[in-house]
C-alpha positions in Angstrom: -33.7 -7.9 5.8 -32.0 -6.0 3.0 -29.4 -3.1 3.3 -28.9 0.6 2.3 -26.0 1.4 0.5 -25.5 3.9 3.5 -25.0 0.7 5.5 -22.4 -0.9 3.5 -19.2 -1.8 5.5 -16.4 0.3 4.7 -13.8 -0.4 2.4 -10.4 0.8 1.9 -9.7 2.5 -1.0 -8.1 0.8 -3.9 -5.1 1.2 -5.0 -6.0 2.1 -8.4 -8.1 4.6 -7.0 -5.2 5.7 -5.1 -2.7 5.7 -7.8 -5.5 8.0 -10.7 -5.2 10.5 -7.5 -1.8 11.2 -7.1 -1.4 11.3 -11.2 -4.2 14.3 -11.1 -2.1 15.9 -8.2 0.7 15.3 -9.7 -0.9 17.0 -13.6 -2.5 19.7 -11.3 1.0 21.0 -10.6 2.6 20.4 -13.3 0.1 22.5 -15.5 0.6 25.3 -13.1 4.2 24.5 -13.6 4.9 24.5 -17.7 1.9 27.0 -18.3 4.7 29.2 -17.2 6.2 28.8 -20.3 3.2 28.7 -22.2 3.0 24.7 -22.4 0.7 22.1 -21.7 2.1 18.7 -19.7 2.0 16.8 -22.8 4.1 19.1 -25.1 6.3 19.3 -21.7 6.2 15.3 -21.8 6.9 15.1 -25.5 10.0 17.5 -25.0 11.5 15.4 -22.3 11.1 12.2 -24.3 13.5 13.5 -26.7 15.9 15.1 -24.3 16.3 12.0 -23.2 16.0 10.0 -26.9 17.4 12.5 -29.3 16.6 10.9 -33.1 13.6 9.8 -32.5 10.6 9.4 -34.4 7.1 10.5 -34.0 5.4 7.4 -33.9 8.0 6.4 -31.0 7.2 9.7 -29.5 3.7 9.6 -29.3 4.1 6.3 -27.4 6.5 7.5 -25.0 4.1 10.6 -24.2 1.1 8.8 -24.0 -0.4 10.2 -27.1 -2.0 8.9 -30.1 -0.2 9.4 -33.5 -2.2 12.0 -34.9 -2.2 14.3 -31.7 1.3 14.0 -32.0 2.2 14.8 -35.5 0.0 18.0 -34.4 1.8 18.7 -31.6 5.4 18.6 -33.6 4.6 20.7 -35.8 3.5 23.2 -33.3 6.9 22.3 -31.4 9.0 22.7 -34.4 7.2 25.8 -35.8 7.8 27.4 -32.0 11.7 26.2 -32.6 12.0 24.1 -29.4 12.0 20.4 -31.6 14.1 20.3 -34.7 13.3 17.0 -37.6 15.7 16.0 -39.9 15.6 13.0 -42.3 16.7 9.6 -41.0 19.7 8.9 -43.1 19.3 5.0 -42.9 15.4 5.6 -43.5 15.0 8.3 -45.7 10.5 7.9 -45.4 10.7 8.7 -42.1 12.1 11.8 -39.7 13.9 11.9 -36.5 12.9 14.2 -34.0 15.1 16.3 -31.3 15.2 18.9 -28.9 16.6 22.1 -30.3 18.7 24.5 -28.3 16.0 26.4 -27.3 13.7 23.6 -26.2 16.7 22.1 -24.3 16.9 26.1 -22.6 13.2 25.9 -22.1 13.4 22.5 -19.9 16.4 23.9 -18.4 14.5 26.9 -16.9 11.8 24.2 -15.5 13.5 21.8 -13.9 14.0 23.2 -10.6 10.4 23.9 -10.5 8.9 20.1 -12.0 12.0 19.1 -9.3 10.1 20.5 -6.7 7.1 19.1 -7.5 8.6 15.4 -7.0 10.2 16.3 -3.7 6.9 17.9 -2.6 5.1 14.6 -3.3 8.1 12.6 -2.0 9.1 14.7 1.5 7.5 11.9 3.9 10.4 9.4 2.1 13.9 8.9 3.1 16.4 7.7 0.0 15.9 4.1 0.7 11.7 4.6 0.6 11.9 6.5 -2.5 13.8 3.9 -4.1 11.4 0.7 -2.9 8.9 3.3 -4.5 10.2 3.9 -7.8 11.3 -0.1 -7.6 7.9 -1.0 -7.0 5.8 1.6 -9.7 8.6 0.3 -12.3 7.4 -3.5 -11.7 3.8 -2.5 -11.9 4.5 -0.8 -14.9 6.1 -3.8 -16.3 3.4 -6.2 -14.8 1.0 -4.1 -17.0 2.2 -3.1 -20.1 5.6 -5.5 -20.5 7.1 -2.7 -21.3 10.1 -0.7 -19.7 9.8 2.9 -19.2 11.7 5.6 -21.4 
């Protein structure tokens, strides 16, 4: 006696499975979000990387915003020509440039954050303090489990 596929047990959904549907939700929003200012998420990515890393370098960009190089060395120039990312020449490296946020791009994510804020809070409203830490305790060792890697 063979089965159909309609007959299979039911299984629970992975967590993986899980996990690429909250990051859609989550990229859903967030388009809505920075198209506001006429960006896409990964230019908004790539600008909060270096609000948070000031002097950094593109390659060390693009792997922080989940980019390969060369989309990235497109993407600065369209940043920098836009005036929201300013490079200037490492001093102790002078082959290689340091990237950071301009006044302007530090205005421009100024103007979101309320708005990306809300975005976390909408996905994290079912939490108390103490869940949403467990949370980010527990996506930071997965992260780690994965890649080795902290995040930045």
């Amino acid at each position: 006696m063979t089965t159909s596929p309609s007959a299979a047990p039911d299984r629970d959904v992975t967590l993986l499975y899980l996990i690429k549907q909250v990051e859609l939700a989550v990229r859903d929003a967030l388009d809505e979000v920075v198209a506001t200012a006429d960006l896409t998420t990964l230019q908004y990515t790539a600008l909060t990387v270096l609000e948070r890393h000031p002097g950094t370098t593109s390659a060390e960009l693009a792997r922080s915003s989940f980019v390969r190089a060369q989309t990235m060395a497109e993407m600065v120039t369209f940043l920098i020509t836009r005036g929201l990312v300013i490079r200037e020449r490492d001093r102790s490296n002078r082959r290689q440039y340091l990237l950071s946020l301009s006044g302007e791009g530090q205005q421009l994510l100024d103007g979101l954050y309320e708005s990306v804020a809300d975005i976390e809070s909408r996905m994290l409203e079912a939490f108390d303090t103490g869940q949403t830490e467990i949370f980010r305790t527990y996506l930071l060792r997965c992260r780690r489990a994965l890649s080795g890697n902290p995040l930045r």
